[in-house]
N, C-alpha and C positions, 0 to 999 in steps of 0.2 A: 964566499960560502954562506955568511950569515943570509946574504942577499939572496940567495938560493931559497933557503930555508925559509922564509921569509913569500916567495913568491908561492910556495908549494903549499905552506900552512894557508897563505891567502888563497890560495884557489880550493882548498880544499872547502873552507868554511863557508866559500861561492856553492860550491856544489852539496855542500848537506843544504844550506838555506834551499838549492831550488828543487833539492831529493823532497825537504819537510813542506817545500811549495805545492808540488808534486801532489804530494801523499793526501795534501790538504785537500787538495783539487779532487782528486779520489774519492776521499771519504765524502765531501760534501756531494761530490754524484751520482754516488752509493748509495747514499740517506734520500736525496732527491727521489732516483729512479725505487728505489723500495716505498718513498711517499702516494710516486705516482701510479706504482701498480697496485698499492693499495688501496687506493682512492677507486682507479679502474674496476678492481674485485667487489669490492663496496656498492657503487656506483650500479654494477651489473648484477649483484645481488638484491638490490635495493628493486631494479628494475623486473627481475624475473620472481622474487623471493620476496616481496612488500612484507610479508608478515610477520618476517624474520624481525624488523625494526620497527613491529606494532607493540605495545603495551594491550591487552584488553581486559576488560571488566572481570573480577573473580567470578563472576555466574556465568561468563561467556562459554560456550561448548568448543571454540578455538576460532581461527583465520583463515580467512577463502585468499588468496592468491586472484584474485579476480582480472587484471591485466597491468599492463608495463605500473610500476609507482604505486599500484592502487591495491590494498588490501583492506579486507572488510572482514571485521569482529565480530561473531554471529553467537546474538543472546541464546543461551537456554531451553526448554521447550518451553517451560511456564514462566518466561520473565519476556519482556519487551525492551526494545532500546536502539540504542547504536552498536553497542556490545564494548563500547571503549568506556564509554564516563559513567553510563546509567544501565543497567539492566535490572527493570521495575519488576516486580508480580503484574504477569497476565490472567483474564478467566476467570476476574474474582465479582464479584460484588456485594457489596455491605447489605443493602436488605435485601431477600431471600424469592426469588423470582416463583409466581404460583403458579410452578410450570406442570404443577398434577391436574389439574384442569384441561379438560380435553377440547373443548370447543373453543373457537374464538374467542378471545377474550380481553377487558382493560388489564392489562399488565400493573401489577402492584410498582410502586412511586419509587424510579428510581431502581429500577429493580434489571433494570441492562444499561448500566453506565457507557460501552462501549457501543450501543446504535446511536448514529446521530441522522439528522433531515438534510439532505441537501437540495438545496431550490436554487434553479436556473431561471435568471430573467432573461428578456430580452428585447430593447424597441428597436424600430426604424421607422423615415418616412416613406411612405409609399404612395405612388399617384391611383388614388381611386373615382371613374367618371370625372377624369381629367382636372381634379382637384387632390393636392397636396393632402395627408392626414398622417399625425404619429399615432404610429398601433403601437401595443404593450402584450406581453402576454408572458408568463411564468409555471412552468413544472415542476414537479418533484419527482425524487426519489429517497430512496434509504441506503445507508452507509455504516462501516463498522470500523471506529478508530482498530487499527494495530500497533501503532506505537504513538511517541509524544508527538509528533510533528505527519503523520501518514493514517489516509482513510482508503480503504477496497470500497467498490463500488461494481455496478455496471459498465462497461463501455458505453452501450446501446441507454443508457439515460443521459449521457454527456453529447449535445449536438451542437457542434462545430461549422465553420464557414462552408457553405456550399449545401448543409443540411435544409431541412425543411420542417416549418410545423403548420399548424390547421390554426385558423384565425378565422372564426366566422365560418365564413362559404367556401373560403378559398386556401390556398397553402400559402405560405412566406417565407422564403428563404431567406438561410443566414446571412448577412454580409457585415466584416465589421466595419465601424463608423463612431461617427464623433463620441456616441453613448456607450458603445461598447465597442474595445481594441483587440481585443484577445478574447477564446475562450475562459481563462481563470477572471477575466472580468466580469463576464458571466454569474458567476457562482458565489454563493454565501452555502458556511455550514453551520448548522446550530447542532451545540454537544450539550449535554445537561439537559436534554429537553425532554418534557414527559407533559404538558400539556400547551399545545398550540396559541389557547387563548391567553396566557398569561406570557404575555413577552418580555414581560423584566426578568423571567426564570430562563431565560435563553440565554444561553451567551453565543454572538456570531462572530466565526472563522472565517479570513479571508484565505482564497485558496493562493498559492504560491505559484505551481507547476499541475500540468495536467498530463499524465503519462498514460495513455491508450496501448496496450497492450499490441505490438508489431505486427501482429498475423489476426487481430480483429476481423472477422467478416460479417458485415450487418448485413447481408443478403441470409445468411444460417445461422447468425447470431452464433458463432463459433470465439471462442476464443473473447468472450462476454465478460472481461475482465478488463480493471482500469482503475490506478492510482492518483489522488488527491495527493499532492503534499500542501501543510499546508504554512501559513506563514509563520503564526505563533506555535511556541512551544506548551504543548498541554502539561498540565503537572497531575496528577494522578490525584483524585480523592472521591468523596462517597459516590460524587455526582456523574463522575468522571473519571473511567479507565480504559484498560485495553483488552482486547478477544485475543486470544493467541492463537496460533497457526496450527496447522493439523499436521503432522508429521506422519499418524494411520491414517490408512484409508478407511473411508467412512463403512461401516457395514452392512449389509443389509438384514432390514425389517428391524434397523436401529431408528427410534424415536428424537426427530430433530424438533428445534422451536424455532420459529420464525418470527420477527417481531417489526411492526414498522406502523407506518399512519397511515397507509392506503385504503380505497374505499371500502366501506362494508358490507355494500353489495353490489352486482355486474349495472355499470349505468352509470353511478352516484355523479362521479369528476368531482368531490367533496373533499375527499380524503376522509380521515377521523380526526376529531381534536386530542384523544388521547391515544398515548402509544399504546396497543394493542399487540398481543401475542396469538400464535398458534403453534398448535403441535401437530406434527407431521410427520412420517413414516416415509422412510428410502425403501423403497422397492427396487426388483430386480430390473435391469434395464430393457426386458421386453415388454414393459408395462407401461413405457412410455414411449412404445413404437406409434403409438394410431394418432398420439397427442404432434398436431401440425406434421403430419406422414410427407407431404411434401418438403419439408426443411432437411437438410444434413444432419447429422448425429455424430457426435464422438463420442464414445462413454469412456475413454480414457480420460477426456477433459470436461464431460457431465454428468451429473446424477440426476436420477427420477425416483420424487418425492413430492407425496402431496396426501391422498384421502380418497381411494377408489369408492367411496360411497358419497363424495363429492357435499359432501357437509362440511369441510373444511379446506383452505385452499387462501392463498393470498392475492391482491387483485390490484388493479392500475395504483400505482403508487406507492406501493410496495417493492416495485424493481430496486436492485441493486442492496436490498439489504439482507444482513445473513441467516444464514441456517448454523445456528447454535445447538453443538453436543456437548454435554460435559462428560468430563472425564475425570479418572481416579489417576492420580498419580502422588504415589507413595503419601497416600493415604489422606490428599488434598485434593478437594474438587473445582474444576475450574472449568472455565468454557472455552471453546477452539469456535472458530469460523472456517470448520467445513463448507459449507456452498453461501453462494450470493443466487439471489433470485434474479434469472433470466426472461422467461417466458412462460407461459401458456397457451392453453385454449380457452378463451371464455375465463371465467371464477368459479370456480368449486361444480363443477363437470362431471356426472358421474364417470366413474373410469378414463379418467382426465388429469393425470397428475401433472405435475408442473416439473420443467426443465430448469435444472442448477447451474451454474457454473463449479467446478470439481474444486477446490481451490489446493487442493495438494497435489494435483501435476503444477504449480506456478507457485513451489516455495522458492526454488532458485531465483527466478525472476524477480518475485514480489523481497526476499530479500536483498535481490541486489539493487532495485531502483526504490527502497524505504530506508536507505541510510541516512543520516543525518550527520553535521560535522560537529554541532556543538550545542550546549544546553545554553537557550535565551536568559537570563536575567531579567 
């Protein structure tokens, strides 16, 4: 009997150990499978819901959901940034632009920290009268920082492989080569600049990335839009800031300022040695039917603005820099970069105004390809 007792207590404490084996086995594939469908919900929220697991800047206005992983932190109207680590004051500048002056004029020192110069070089050798020669040859245009490391521009002043320019008598096309590999090889931007001749007051930017706008047409200069990034991270100060973006649409018979180093008068191919300003007026957009009548139009994505009495007006070298409004906000004035200069007819034309690029149909765009990951050191 004892021996009974004995085998029945033995098997009994077999079977709790493999019940407490059991139950082990359980619980730890319980905790597993709840690991792993957490990680799954996470994993798929992370994917569709990026912004959910963003931190952004206290000035930031919130998070784009932008696609699978990738959300973007989107500054303020009057601050500039990435929207995560920095969002600076846009629109501002330290001396006081003498923008009451109606005609053409040298812009007071420093007085639009946010235009910079961008100059394109370019050599190759080319066989001319069955002899080898290296040509050279260099353009400009104008440009307007929007944040620490992103400048708006032209498309149509940035000329890529395949493009062409006039050399003498003849055209020369792009092709890259030993001297230059890429378009951002191409390019130098000078910020802080307000007189040409003094080049120790330059400081030059190497460009990083060159983003042309997807739906670009240089046959109608459509879609006359195109982003710099550039290598170094700019830091903000007297010399140096940023134009902030226009979230209204520009009005009309609203008084814009134009500012850049292009010639001063139709012919020159000089440029100006000092930056130079004008004031300019957005008319309605039948006023700039006759200006180039063969070209396409969209006045969703252009404005016409210029000086129907053709006294004022911006001209070759000028392209790609903005049209500056300022505006009130709560009680603080700052400048937006409503238009970038496109084209004309001629320089100051009577009833010839000049064609903008719109630049608030392409806040989406321009904020999704001017992100930045991180502040340089």
């Amino acid at each position: 009997m004892n021996n009974q007792m004995f085998n029945i207590s033995h098997s009994s404490s077999i079977c709790d150990h493999c019940s407490n084996k059991r139950r082990f086995i359980i619980v730890i594939f319980v905790i597993f499978t709840i690991l792993l469908v957490t990680t799954i919900i996470l994993i798929v929220l992370a994917s569709i819901k990026p912004c959910l697991f963003i931190k952004c800047h206290s000035r930031a206005t919130g998070c784009i959901n932008r696609s699978l992983f990738k959300g973007q932190c989107i500054c303020d109207s009057n601050t500039a940034g990435n929207g995560r680590t920095v969002c600076d004051e846009c629109g501002i500048t330290y001396t006081r632009p003498n923008a009451r002056i109606i005609g053409g004029v040298e812009a007071s020192e420093y007085s639009w920290p946010f235009a910079v110069l961008i100059r394109q070089q370019y050599k190759r050798i080319v066989t001319l009268n069955n002899r080898s020669c290296l040509i050279s040859a260099s353009w400009m245009c104008g440009g307007t920082l929007i944040n620490h490391k992103t400048i708006l521009t032209a498309a149509h002043c940035l000329k890529t492989a395949g493009d062409t320019f006039d050399y003498k008598t003849f055209a020369v096309s792009i092709v890259w080569n030993k001297y230059y590999s890429n378009i951002e090889s191409t390019l130098e931007v000078s910020v802080g600049l307000y007189d040409r001749r003094k080049a120790t007051e330059r400081r030059i930017v190497k460009v990083l990335q060159v983003i042309l706008h997807p739906f670009y047409n240089d046959r109608h200069l459509l879609n006359d839009i195109a982003i710099l990034k550039l290598e170094d991270y700019l830091r903000p100060s007297p010399k140096v800031q940023f134009a902030c973006l226009p979230y209204l649409l520009s009005e009309i018979n609203t008084i814009g300022i134009v500012v850049g180093f292009g010639d001063t008068f139709p012919g020159a191919n000089k440029g100006s040695s000092i930056l130079r300003q004008v004031n300019l007026t957005i008319y309605p957009n039948e006023f700039c039917t006759n200006v180039a009548p063969s070209t396409k139009k969209n006045w969703n994505t252009q404005i016409c603005c210029g000086d129907l009495n053709g006294e004022r007006d911006t001209c070759q070298g000028d392209s790609g820099g903005g049209l500056y409004i300022q505006r009130n906000l709560s009680n603080i004035l700052y400048y937006s970069i409503d238009g970038i200069v496109s084209y004309g007819e001629q320089c100051a034309s009577p009833m010839k105004p000049g064609i903008y690029t719109r630049v608030s149909n392409y806040i989406d765009w321009i904020q999704e390809n001017s992100d930045f990951d991180r502040i340089e050191i």
